[in-house]
Each structure stands twice: as C-alpha cells, then as structure tokens.
C-alpha positions as CSV (number, residue, x, y, z in Angstrom):
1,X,0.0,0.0,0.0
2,X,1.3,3.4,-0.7
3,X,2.3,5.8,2.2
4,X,0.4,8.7,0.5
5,X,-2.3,9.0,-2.0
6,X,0.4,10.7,-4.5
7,X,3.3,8.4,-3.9
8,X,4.0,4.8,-4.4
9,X,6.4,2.7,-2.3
10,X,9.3,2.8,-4.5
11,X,11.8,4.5,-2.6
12,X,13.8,6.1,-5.4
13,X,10.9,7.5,-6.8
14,X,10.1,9.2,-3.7
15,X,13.2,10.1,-2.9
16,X,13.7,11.8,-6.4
17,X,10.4,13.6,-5.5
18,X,11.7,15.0,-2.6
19,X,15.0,16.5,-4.4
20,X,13.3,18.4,-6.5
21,X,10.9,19.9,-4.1
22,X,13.3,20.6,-1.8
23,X,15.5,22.7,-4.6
24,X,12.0,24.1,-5.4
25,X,11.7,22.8,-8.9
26,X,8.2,23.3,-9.8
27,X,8.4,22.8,-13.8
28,X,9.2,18.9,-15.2
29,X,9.2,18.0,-18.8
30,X,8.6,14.4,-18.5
31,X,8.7,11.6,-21.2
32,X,6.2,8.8,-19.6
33,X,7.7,5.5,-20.1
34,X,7.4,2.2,-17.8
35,X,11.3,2.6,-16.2
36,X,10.0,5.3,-14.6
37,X,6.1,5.9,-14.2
38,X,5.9,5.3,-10.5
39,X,8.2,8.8,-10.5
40,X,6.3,10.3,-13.6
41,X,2.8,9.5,-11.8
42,X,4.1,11.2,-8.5
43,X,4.6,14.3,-10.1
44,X,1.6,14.4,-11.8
45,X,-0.9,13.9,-9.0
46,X,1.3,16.6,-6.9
47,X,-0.4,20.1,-7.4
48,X,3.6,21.2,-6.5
49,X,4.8,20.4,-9.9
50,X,3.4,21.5,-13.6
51,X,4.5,18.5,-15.9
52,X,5.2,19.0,-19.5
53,X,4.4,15.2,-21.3
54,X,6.8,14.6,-24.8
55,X,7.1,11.1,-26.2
56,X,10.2,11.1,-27.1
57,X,13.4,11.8,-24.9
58,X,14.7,14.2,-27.1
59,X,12.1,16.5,-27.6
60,X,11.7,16.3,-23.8
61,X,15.4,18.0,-23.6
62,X,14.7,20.2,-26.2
63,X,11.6,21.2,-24.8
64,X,13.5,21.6,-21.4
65,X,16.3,23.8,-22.7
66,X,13.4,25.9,-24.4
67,X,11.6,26.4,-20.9
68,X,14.6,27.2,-18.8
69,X,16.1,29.7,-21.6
C-alpha cells in the first residue's frame, strides 16, 4: 500500500520527489515511459509540480532547454 495518495512505495521515486521539491523545482518535462512511471505519476498527482508530457526523450530536452532559456 502506498504511504500517500500521491506516492508509491518505491523509494527512489520518492526520494527523487523529494529532491526536487526541496531545490523548489516546480516545472518537469517528463517523457512517460514504464522505467519510470511510479516517478512520472508522482509528479503528476502533486499540485507542486506542472508536468510538461513529450514522447520522445529528445524533444523532452529540447523542450526543457526551451523552458529554462
């Protein structure tokens, strides 16, 4: 059972999660994939973070470069 209703169990994921929001990133550009949509799902149900969805990786850093520019 998750410890939250926004966070699974995986540890990394919440750990991750807490990094950012301690260095007060509220912006992600994400590309959803299944290596990492326990982390990806975490930030979306968080009303702390505004996530950006690409489908592919590049565009993602692209569109990430582009934001923070």
């Amino acid at each position: 059972m998750s410890k939250s209703k926004y966070y699974p169990d995986e540890e990394n994921a919440l750990l991750l999660v807490a990094l950012i929001k301690e260095h007060n990133i509220t912006h992600v550009v994400a590309s959803p994939g299944t290596t990492n949509s326990a982390f990806v799902a975490s930030l979306q149900r968080d009303n702390f973070f505004t996530v950006f969805s690409s489908v592919d990786e590049r565009s993602a850093a692209y569109l990430a470069c582009g934001m923070c520019a």
